[in-house]
ZAGU-460370 format. One record per residue (C-alpha): residue in one letter; z, y, x. Coordinates in steps of 0.05 Angstrom, whole numbers, plus 5000, padded with zeros to 4 digits. Layout:
N
A  Z  Y  X
...
This chain:
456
X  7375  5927  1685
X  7308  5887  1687
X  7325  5855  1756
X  7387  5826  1721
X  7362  5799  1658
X  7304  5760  1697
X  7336  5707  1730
X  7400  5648  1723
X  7434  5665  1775
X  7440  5741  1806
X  7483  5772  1852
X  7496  5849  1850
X  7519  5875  1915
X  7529  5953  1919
X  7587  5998  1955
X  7648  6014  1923
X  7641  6075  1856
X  7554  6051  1859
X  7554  6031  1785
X  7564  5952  1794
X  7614  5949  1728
X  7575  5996  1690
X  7529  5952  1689
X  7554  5894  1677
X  7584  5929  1616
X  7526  5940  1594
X  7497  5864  1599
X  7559  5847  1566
X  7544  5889  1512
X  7468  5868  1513
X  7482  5803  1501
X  7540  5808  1448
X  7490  5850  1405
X  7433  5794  1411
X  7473  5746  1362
X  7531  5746  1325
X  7546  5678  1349
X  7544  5697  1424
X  7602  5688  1473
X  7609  5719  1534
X  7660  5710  1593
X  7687  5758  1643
X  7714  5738  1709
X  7756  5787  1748
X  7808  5788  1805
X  7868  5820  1763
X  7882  5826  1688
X  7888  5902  1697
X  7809  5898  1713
X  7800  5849  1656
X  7830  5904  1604
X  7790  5957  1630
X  7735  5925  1617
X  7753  5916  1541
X  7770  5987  1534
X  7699  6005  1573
X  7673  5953  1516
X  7699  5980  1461
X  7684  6050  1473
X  7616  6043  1494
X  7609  5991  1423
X  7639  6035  1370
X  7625  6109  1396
X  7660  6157  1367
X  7715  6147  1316
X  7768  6103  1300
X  7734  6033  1280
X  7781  5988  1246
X  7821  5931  1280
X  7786  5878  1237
X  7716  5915  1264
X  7745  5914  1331
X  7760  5834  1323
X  7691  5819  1308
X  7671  5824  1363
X  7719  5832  1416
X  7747  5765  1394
X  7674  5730  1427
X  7688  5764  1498
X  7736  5705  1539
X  7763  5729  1600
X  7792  5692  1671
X  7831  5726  1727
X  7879  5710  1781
X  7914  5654  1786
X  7837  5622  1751
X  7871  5571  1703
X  7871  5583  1629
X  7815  5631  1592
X  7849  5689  1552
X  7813  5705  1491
X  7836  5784  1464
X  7851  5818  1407
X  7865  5886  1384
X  7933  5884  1349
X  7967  5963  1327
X  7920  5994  1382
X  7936  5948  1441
X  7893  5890  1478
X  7931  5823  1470
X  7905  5769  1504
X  7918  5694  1483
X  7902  5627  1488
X  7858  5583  1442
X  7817  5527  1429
X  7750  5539  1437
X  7685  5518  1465
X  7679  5535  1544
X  7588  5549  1528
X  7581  5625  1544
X  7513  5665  1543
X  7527  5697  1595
X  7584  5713  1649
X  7603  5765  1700
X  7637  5747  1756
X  7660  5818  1786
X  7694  5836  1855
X  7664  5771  1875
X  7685  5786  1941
X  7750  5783  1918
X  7740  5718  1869
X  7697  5680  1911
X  7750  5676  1969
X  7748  5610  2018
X  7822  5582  1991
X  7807  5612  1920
X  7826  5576  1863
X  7769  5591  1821
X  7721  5540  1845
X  7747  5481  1807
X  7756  5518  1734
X  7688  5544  1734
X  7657  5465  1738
X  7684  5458  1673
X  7650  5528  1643
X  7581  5521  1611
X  7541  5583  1624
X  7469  5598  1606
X  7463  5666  1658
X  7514  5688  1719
X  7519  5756  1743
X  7565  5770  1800
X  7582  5837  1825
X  7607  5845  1894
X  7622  5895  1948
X  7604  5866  2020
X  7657  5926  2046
X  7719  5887  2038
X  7751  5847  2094
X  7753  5781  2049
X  7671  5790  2051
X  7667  5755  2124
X  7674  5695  2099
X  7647  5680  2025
X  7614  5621  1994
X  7585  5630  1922
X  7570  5568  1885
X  7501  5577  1875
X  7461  5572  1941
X  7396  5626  1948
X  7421  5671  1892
X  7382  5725  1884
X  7406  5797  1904
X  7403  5868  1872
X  7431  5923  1917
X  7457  5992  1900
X  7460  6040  1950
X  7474  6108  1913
X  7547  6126  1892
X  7559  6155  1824
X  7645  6151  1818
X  7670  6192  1885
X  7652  6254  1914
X  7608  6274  1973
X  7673  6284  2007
X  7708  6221  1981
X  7645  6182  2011
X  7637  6213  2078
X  7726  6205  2088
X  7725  6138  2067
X  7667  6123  2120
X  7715  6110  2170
X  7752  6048  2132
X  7694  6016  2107
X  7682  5951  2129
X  7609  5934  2132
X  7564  5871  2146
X  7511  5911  2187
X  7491  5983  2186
X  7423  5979  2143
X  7468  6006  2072
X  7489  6076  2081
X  7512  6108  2023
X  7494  6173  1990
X  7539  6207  1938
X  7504  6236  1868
X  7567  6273  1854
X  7589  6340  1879
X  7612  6352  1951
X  7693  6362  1911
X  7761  6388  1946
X  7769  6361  2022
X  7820  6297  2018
X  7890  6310  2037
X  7942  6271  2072
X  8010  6287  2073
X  8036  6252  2136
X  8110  6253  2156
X  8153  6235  2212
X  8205  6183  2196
X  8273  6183  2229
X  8318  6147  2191
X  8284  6072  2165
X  8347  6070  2115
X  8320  6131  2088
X  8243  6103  2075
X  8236  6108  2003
X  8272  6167  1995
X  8225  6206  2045
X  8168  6174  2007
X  8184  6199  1941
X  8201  6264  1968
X  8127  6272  1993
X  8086  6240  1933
X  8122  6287  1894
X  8093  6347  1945
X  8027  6309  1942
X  8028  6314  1858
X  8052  6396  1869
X  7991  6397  1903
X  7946  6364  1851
X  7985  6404  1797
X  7959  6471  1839
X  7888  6435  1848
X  7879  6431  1768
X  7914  6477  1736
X  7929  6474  1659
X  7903  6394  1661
X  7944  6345  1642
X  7960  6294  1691
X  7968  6238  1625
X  7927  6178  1658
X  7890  6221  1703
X  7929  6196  1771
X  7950  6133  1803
X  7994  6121  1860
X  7971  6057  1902
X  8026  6022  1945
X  8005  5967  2000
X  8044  5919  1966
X  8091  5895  1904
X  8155  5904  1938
X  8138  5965  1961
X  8117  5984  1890
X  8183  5961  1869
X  8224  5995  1907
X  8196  6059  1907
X  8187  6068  1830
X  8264  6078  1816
X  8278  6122  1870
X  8206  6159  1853
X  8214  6167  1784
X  8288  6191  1784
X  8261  6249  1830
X  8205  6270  1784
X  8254  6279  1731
X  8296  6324  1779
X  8234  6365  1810
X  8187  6373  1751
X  8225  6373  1688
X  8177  6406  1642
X  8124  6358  1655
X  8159  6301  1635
X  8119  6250  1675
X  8136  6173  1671
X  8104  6114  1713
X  8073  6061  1689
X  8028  6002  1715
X  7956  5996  1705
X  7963  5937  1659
X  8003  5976  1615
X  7959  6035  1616
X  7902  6002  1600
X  7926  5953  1549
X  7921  6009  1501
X  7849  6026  1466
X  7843  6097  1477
X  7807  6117  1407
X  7857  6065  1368
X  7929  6100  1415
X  7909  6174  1425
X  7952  6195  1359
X  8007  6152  1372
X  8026  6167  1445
X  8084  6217  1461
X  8043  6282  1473
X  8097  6311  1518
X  8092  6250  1559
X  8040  6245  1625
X  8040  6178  1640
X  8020  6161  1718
X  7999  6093  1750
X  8041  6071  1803
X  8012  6004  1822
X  8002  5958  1881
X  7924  5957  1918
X  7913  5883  1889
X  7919  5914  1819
X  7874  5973  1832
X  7819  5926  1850
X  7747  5955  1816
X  7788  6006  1777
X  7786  6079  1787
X  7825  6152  1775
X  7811  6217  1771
X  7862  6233  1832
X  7883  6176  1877
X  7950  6182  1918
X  7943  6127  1970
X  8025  6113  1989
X  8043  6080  2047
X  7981  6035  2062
X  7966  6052  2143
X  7992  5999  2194
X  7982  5991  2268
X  7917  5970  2299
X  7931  5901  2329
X  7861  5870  2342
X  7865  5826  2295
X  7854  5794  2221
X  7900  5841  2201
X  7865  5902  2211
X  7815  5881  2165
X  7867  5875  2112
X  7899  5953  2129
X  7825  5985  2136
X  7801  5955  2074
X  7862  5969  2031
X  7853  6040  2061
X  7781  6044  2045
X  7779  6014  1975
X  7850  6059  1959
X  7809  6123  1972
X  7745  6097  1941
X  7788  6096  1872
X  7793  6169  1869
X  7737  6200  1822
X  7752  6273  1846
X  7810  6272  1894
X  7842  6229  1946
X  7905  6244  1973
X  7942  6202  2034
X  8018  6200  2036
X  8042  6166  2101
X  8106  6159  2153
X  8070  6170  2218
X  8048  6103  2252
X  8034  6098  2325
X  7973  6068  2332
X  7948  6069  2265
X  7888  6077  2227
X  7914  6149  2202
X  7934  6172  2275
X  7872  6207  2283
X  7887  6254  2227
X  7937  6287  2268
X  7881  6312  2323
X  7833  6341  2292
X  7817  6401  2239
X  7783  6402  2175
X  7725  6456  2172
X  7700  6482  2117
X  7619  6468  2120
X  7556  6447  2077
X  7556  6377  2075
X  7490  6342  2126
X  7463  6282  2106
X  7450  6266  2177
X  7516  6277  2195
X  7547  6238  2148
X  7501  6181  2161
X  7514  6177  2228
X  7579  6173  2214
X  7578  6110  2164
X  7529  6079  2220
X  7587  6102  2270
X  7644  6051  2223
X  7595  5998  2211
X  7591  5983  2290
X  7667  5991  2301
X  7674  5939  2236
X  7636  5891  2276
X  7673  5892  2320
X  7727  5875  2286
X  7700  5825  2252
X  7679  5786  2324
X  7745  5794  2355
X  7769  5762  2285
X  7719  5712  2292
X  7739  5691  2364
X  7816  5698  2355
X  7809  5635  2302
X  7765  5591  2347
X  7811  5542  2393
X  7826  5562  2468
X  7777  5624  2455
X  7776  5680  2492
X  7809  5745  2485
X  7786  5789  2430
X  7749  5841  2456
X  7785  5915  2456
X  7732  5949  2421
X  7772  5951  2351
X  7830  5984  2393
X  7792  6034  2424
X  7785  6059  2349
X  7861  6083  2358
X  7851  6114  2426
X  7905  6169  2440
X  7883  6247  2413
X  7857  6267  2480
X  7802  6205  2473
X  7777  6245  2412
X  7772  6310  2452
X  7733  6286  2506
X  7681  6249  2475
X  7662  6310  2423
X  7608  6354  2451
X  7631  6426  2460
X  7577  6451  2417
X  7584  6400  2356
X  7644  6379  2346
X  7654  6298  2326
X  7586  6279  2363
X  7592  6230  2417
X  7561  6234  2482
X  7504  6171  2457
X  7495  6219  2409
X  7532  6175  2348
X  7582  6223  2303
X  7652  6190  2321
X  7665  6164  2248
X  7739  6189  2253
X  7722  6251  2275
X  7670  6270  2235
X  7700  6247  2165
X  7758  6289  2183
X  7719  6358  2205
X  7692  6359  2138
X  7733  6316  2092
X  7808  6316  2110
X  7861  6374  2105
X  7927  6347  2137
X  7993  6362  2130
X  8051  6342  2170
X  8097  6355  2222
C-alpha cells in the first residue's frame, strides 16, 4: 500500500484473483476518509464491475449493521464512476437498498482515480482516451492483468509509469491456478503464480457430443443443469443464492440459452427454486441494506456473458460454451483468454460445460486422466512456464499474420491441439505430463492433477 500512495502515476500489474481490486478498494476508501470534501473516480470495463465495487465499498465502510441510506449517501454520493461505452460519469446512490447510478452536474477534479482491468480499458480503438483529457485528477492508479489477449497491444497515457507487481494469488485455489495454467496468456515467463489458498476439489468439465445443431441449447441446458447436480453434491446443505455464475462466450448465446435453461431448472429441481439473473442485477443490491427483503426460498444464479464477468468473481464458476477451434490466429487469443479469465472467476470451483470441438482448446481433456496427488510446486511451475512459451507463440504468429505480404504464421500455436496420441508420446513413462526437454506439457499436467472429465 506504500508503493501506491508514493507516486502520480502507478500501474498495478498482478495475475488474475492476486488482490489488484482489493486494493484499490482500499485506496478508495483511504482517500474518501482523508476529507469530507474528497471525490474519487472509478474507471472500469462494465457497470457490473463498477457496482461491485460499491458494494465492496460499502461493506468494507460501514462494517457490520444496517447504516442508514442518508449515512450511505454521504459518502457514496463523492465516488463517480465511468465504464464502457466511456461517455458520461455516473454518480450513485443508495435508494430502498439498491445502487442507482445517475447523471449530474458536477466538477470533473478527483483525488484520486482507479483505472481497473486496464488491459481491458486501455485498448488501441478504445474510447476512453478522449473523455479522460477532460478529467482532472490529482493521483492515477491502474490495475491490470498482462494475461489477457487485448494486453499485446496497450498504450497507457502516461509514458514511464511506474509498476507494482503481484505475483501471489489469494481468490482461486491451488487447483484453479495450476488448470487455468494452460489458458493463460502471458508476456514472458519471469511471473509464475503461486496460490495462498487451499489445493480445493479438481475442476470438472462436462463435455458432450453434439449431433443435432437444432438441438444446441437444449443439450446445453441439459448439462449445466448436471454440472449444478454436481455442485449441489459438492456442497451439501449450502445455498447456491449468489454463490454461482454461469459465463457464456457471448450475449446471444446468453440470450438464448436463459429461456430454455431456466424453464428446465424449474422442471429438474423444483424444491430449490433457483432463478437467473445477470450480474448487474445481482450486484445492484447492497447486501447489508437487501438481505431481509429478498425471497428466502429463492437462489438466485448469474447467468452472464464473459465481457460482464470481467474482474468479478464466484464461489463456483460454470464456464458454458466458451472453447473454439484453434486456427492460428488473433482469434485464439480471444477463446484462450475468455477460457482462462472464465475459470480464474471461480473462488472454489470451476466447472467446464462444452459440445465437443475438434481441434479445440478443451480437446485435450478427452486424453488424459485426473490423478489424485499432493500438489509440486515444481510441477506446477513448469507447467505455467510450459503456457507462457506456447502464448508466444501465439502472439508472433498474430503479430506476423497483420504485417502486409508476411509470411505464414508459424504452426507452433497448432501444435497446442495436436491429436491424443501427440500427448502420449511426448509424456515420459515414468512421469506422466513431462516432456522429453524436460518441460511439463502445460495441458497435460494441469489436467493429471486438476481436471476430472466427463463425457462421452
Amino acid at each position: 500500500m506504500d508503493q501506491l500512495t508514493s507516486l502520480q502515476e502507478q500501474a498495478l500489474r498482478a495475475m488474475e484473483g492476486a488482490g489488484k481490486t482489493f486494493l484499490a478498494v482500499h485506496r478508495l476508501l483511504d482517500e474518501l476518509q482523508s476529507s469530507s470534501q474528497a471525490q474519487v473516480l472509478y474507471v472500469a470495463p462494465s457497470s457490473a464491475l463498477g457496482l461491485h465495487v460499491l458494494q465492496w465499498l460499502a461493506m468494507r465502510r460501514t462494517g457490520k449493521g444496517r447504516p442508514s441510506e442518508s449515512k450511505m449517501n454521504s459518502w457514496i454520493q463523492r465516488v463517480a464512476l465511468l465504464h464502457s461505452p466511456y461517455e458520461e460519469l455516473l454518480w450513485p446512490s443508495v435508494s430502498q437498498g439498491r445502487i442507482i447510478c445517475s447523471q449530474r452536474t458536477c466538477t470533473e477534479h478527483f483525488q484520486l482515480a482507479v483505472v481497473d482491468e486496464a488491459h481491458s480499458v486501455f485498448r488501441p480503438d478504445s474510447a476512453v482516451f478522449p473523455r479522460l483529457e477532460s478529467i482532472v485528477c490529482d493521483q492515477w492508479l491502474l490495475c491490470s492483468d498482462a494475461s489477457q489477449s487485448s494486453a499485446v497491444e496497450q498504450t497507457y497515457p502516461w509514458p514511464g509509469i511506474q509498476t507494482v507487481k503481484l505475483t501471489q494469488v489469494l481468490r482461486s485455489t491451488k487447483r484453479i491456478v495450476a488448470g487455468s495454467a494452460a489458458f493463460r496468456l502471458d508476456s514472458g515467463m519471469a511471473d509464475v503464480a503461486t496460490a495462498l489458498s487451499t489445493d480445493g476439489p479438481p475442476l470438472k468439465s462436462f463435455i458432450f457430443n453434439l449431433s443435432d445443431p437444432s438441438q444446441r441449447f437444449e443439450e446445453y441446458a441439459k448439462h449445466v443443469v448436471t454440472a449444478l447436480w454436481h455442485v449441489v453434491h459438492s456442497f451439501p446443505g449450502t445455498s447456491l443464492h449468489k454463490r454461482v455464475a454461469l459465463l457464456t462466450p457471448d450475449e446471444a448465446f446468453c440470450l438464448q440459452l436463459r429461456p430454455i435453461l431456466q424453464k428446465r431448472l424449474r422442471e429438474e429441481l423444483p424444491h430449490r427454486n433457483l432463478c437467473l439473473m445477470d450480474f448487474r442485477e445481482s450486484l445492484s443490491h447492497l447486501p447489508n441494506l437487501a438481505a431481509t427483503q429478498a425471497p428466502q426460498a429463492k437462489e438466485h444464479l448469474v447467468l452472464d456473458s464473459m465481457s460482464s464477468a470481467e474482474g468479478l468473481e464466484q464461489l463456483v464458476v460454470i464456464c458454458v460454451g466458451l472453447d473454439a477451434p484453434i486456427q492460428s490466429c488473433a482469434v485464439d487469443l480471444e477463446t484462450r483468454a475468455q477460457l482462462y479469465k472464465g475459470l480464474t472467476r471461480a473462488q472454489m470451483l470451476a466447472l467446464v460445460v462444452n459440445e465437443r470441438v475438434e481441434g479445440g482448446w478443451l480437446e485435450f481433456l478427452s486424453v488424459v486422466q485426473f490423478q489424485e496427488a499432493k500438489f509440486e510446486a515444481r510441477r506446477v511451475s513448469l507447467a505455467q512456464k510450459g503456457a507462457a512459451i506456447v502464448h508466444k507463440d501465439a502472439v508472433d504468429s498474430t503479430r506476423q499474420a497483420k504485417q502486409p505480404e508476411a509470411p505464414e504464421a508459424p504452426e507452433a500455436l497448432a501444435d497446442t491441439a495436436a491429436e491424443p496420441e501427440h500427448v502420449e508420446h511426448t509424456e515420459h513413462a515414468d512421469n506422466p505430463g513431462t516432456s522429453e526437454d524436460g518441460w511439463l506439457n502445460p495441458k497435460a499436467s494441469s489436467v493429471l492433477f486438476c481436471w476430472q472429465v466427463q463425457g462421452p
